[in-house]
SENU-945690 format. One record per atom (N, C-alpha, C, CB): atom name; residue number from 0; chain; y negated, x, z negated. Coordinates in steps of 0.05 Angstrom, whole numbers. Glycine has a CB too. Layout:
SENU-945690
atom;seq;mol;Y;X;Z
CA;NUM;A;Y;X;Z
...
This chain:
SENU-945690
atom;seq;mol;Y;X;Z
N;0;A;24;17;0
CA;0;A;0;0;0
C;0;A;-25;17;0
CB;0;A;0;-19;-24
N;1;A;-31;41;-16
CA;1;A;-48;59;-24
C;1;A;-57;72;2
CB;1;A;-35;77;-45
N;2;A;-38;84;18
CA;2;A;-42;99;47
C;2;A;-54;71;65
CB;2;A;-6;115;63
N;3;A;-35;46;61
CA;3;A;-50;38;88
C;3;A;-80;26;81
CB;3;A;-31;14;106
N;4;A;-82;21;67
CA;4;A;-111;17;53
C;4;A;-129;42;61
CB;4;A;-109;15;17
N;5;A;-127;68;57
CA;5;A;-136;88;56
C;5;A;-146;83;84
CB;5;A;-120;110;46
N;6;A;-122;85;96
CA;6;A;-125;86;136
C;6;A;-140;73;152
CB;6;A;-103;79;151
N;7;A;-147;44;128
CA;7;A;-169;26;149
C;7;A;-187;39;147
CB;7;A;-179;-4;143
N;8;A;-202;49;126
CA;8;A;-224;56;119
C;8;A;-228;87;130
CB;8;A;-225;51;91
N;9;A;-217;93;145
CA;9;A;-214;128;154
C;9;A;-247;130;172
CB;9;A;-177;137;184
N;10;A;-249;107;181
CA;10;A;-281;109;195
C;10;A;-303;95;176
CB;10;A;-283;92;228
N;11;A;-305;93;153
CA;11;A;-319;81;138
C;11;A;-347;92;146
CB;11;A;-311;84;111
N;12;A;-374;75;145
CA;12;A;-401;95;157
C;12;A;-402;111;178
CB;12;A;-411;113;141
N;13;A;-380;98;198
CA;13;A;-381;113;226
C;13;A;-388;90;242
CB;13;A;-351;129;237
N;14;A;-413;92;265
CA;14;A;-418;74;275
C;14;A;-403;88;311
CB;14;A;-454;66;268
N;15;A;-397;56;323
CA;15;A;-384;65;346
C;15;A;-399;39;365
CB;15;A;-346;67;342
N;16;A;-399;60;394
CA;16;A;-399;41;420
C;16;A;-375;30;437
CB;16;A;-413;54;437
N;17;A;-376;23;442
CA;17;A;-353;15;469
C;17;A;-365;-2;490
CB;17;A;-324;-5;459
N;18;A;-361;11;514
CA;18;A;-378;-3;538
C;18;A;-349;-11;547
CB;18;A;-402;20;563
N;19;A;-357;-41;563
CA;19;A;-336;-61;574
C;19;A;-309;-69;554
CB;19;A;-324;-47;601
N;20;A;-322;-77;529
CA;20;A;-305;-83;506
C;20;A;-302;-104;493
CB;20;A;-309;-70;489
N;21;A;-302;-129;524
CA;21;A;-302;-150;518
C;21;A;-275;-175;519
CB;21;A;-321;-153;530
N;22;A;-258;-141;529
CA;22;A;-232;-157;542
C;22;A;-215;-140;534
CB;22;A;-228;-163;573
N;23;A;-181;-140;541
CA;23;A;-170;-114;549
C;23;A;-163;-97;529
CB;23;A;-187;-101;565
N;24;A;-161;-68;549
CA;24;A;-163;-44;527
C;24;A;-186;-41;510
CB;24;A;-161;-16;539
N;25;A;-218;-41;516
CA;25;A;-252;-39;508
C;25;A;-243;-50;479
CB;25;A;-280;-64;528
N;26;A;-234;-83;489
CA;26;A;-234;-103;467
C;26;A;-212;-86;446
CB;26;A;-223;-138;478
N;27;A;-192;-75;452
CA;27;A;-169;-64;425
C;27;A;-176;-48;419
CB;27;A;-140;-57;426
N;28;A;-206;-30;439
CA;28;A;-207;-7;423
C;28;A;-226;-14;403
CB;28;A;-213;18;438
N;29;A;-247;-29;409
CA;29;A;-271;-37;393
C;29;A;-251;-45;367
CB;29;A;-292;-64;409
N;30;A;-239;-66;369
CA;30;A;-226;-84;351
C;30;A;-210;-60;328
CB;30;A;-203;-107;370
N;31;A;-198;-50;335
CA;31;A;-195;-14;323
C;31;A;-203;-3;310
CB;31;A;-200;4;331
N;32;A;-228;9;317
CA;32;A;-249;12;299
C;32;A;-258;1;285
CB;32;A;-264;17;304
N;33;A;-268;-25;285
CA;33;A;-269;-37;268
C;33;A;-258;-39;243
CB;33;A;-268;-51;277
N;34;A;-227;-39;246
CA;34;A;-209;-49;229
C;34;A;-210;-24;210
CB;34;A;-180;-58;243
N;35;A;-216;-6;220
CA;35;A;-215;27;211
C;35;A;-236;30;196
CB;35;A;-216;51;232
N;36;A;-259;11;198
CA;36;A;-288;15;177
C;36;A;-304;18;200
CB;36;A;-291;45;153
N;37;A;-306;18;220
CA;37;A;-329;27;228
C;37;A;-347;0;243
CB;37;A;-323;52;246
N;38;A;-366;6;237
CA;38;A;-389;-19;249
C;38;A;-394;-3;283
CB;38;A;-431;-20;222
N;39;A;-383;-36;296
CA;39;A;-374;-26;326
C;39;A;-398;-38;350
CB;39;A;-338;-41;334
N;40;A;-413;-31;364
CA;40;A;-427;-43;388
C;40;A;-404;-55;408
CB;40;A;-448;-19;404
N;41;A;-409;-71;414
CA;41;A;-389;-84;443
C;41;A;-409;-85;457
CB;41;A;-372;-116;443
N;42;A;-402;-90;485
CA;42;A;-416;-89;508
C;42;A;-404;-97;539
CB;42;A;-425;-64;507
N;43;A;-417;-118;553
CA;43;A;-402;-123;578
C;43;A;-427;-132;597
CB;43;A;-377;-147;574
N;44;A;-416;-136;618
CA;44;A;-439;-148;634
C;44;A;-449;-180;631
CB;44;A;-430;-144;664
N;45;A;-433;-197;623
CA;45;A;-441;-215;619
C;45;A;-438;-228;587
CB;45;A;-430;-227;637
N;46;A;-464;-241;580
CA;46;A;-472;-252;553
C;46;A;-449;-262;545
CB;46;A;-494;-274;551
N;47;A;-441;-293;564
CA;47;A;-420;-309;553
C;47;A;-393;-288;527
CB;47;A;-403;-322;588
N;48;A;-383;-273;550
CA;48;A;-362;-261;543
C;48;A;-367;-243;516
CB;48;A;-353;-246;565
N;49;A;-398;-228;518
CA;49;A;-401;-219;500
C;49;A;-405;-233;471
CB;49;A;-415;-206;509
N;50;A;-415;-255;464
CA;50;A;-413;-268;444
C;50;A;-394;-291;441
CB;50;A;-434;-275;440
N;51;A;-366;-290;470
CA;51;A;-342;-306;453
C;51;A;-332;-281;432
CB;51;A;-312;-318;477
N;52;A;-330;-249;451
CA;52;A;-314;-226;433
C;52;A;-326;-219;404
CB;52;A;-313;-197;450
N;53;A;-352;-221;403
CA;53;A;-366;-218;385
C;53;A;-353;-239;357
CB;53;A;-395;-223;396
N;54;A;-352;-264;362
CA;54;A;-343;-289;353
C;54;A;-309;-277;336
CB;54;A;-340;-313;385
N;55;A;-300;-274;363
CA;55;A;-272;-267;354
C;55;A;-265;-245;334
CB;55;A;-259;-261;376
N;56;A;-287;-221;335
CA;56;A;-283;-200;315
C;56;A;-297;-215;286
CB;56;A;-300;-169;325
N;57;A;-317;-223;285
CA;57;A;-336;-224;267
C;57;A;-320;-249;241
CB;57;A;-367;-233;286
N;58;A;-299;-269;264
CA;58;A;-285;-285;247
C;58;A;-270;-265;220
CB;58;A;-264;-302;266
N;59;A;-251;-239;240
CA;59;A;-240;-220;222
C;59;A;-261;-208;192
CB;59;A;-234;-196;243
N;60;A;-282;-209;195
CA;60;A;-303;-200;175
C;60;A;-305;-178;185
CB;60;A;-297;-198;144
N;61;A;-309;-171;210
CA;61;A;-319;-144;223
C;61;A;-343;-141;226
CB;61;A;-310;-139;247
N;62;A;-354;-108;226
CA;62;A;-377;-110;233
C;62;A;-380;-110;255
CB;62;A;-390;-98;226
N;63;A;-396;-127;262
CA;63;A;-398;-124;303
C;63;A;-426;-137;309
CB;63;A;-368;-147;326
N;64;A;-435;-120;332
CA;64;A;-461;-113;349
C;64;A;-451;-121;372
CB;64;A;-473;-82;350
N;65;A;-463;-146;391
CA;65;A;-454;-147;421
C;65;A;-480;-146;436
CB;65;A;-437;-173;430
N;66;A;-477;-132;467
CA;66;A;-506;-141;484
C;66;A;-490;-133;510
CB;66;A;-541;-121;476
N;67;A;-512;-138;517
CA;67;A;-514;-145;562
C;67;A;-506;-121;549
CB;67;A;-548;-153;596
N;68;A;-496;-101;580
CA;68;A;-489;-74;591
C;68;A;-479;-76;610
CB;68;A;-474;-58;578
N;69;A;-492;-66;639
CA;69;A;-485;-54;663
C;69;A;-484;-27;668
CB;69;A;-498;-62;680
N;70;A;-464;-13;659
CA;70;A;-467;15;660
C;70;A;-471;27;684
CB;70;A;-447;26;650
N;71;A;-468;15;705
CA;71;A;-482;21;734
C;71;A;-509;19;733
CB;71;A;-475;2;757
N;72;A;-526;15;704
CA;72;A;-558;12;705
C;72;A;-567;28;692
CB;72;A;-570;-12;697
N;73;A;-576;43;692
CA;73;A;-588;69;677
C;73;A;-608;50;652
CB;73;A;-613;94;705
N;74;A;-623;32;665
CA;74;A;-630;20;639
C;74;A;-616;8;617
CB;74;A;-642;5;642
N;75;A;-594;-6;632
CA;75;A;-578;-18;612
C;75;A;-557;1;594
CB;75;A;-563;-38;625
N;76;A;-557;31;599
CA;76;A;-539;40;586
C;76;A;-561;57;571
CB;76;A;-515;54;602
N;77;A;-588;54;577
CA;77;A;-611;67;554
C;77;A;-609;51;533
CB;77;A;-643;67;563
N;78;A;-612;20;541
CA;78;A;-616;2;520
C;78;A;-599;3;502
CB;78;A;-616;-22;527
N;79;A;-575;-1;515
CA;79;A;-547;-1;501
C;79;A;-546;12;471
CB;79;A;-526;15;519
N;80;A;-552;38;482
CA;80;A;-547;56;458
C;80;A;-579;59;439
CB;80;A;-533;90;471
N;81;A;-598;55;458
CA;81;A;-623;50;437
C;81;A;-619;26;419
CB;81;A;-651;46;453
N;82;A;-607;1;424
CA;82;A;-597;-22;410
C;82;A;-572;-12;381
CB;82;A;-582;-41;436
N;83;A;-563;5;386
CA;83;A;-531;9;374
C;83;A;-547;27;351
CB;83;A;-500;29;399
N;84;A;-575;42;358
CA;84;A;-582;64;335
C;84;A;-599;48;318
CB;84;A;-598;94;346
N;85;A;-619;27;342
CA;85;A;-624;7;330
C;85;A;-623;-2;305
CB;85;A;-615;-4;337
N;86;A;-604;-20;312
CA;86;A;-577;-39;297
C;86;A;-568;-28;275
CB;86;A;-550;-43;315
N;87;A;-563;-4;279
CA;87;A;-546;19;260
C;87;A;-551;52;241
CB;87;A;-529;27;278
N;88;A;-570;53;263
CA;88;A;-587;74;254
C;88;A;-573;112;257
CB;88;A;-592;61;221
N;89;A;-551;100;278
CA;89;A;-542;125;286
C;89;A;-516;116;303
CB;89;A;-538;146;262
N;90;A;-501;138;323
CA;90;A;-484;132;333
C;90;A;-466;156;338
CB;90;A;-492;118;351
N;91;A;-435;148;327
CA;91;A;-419;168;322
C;91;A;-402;169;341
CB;91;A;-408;168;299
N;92;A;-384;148;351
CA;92;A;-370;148;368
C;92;A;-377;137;399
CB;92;A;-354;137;357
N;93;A;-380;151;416
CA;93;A;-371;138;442
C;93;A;-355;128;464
CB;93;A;-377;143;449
N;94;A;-350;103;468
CA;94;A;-318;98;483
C;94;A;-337;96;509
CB;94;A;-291;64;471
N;95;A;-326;116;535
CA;95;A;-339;101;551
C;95;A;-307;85;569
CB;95;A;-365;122;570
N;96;A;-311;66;566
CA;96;A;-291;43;576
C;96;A;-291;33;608
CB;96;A;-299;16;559
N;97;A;-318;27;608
CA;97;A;-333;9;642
C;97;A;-310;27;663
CB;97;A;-384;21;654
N;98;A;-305;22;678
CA;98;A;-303;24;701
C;98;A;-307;5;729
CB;98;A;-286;32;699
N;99;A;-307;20;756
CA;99;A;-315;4;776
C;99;A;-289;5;791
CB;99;A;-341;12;792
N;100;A;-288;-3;811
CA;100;A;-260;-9;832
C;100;A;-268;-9;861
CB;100;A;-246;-41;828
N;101;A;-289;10;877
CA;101;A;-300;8;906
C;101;A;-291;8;923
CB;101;A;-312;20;914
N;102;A;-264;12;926
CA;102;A;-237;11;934
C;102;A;-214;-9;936
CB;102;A;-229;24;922
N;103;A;-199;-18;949
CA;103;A;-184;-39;947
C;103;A;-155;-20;967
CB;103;A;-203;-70;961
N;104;A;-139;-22;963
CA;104;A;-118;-14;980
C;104;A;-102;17;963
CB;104;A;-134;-9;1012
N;105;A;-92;32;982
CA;105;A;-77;55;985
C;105;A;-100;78;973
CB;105;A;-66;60;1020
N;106;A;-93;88;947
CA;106;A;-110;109;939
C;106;A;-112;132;956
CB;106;A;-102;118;916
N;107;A;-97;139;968
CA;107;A;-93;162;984
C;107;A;-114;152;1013
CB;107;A;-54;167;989
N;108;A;-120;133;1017
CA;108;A;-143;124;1037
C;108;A;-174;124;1028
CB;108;A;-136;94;1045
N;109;A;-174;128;995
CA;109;A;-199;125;983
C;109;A;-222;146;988
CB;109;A;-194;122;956
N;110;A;-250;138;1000
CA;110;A;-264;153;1018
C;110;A;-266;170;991
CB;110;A;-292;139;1036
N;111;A;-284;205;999
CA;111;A;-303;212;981
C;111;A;-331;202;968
CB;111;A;-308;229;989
N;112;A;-340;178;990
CA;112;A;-362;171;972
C;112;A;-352;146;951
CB;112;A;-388;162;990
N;113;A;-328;138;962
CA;113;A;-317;115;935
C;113;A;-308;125;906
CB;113;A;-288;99;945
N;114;A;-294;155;920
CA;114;A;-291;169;891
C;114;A;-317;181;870
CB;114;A;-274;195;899
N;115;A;-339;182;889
CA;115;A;-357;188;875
C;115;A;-369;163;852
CB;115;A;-375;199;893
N;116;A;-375;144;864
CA;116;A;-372;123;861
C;116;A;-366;112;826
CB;116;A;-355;120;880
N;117;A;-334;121;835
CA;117;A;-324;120;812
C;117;A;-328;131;783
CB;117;A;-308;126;818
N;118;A;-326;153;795
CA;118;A;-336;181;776
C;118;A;-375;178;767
CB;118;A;-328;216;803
N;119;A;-387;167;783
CA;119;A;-406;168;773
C;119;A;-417;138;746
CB;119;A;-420;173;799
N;120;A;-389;125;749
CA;120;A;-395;105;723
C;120;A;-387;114;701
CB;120;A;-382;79;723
């Protein structure tokens, strides 16, 4: 009982982000941290989703932070984390989660500028 008690709390006063952590893996990893102590930002492109996931952690007694994030937006990934230091007043962990898909088909057909693409989210 003593260890697993110990183990939630291993991130106690660690604040964390996760971009596209409204679903999915984002969502288990956010949800994770959480459970571990740490007060977590979520983030997706759309509101809706972001304050059903928000909803869903916060029932747990989690701490949780949700907002817009298009990490394809240089503003929105300023805000993001100006919101999270905000909110929190510092930021320890970063998940970067988002990815894009410019591509559809046979990877081995995928141009160089799609891979950039990729790589540049």
């Amino acid at each position: 009982f003593k260890k697993s008690c110990l183990r939630m709390a291993r991130l106690a006063g660690k604040v964390a982000c996760v971009t596209a952590s409204t679903d999915g893996i984002g969502f288990a990893i956010a949800h994770r941290l959480a459970r571990e102590g740490a007060r977590v930002v979520i983030s997706s492109r759309k509101q809706d989703n972001v304050q059903k996931a928000v909803n869903a952690l916060k029932k747990e007694k989690l701490d949780i932070y949700g907002t817009v994030c298009h990490v394809s937006k240089s503003d929105d990934r300023k805000r993001l984390l100006d919101e999270t230091i905000k909110t929190y007043g510092k930021l320890d962990i970063l998940v970067s989660n988002a990815a894009i898909s410019p591509s559809v088909g046979n990877i081995l057909e995928t141009t160089e500028s799609q891979w950039d693409k990729i790589f540049d989210v």
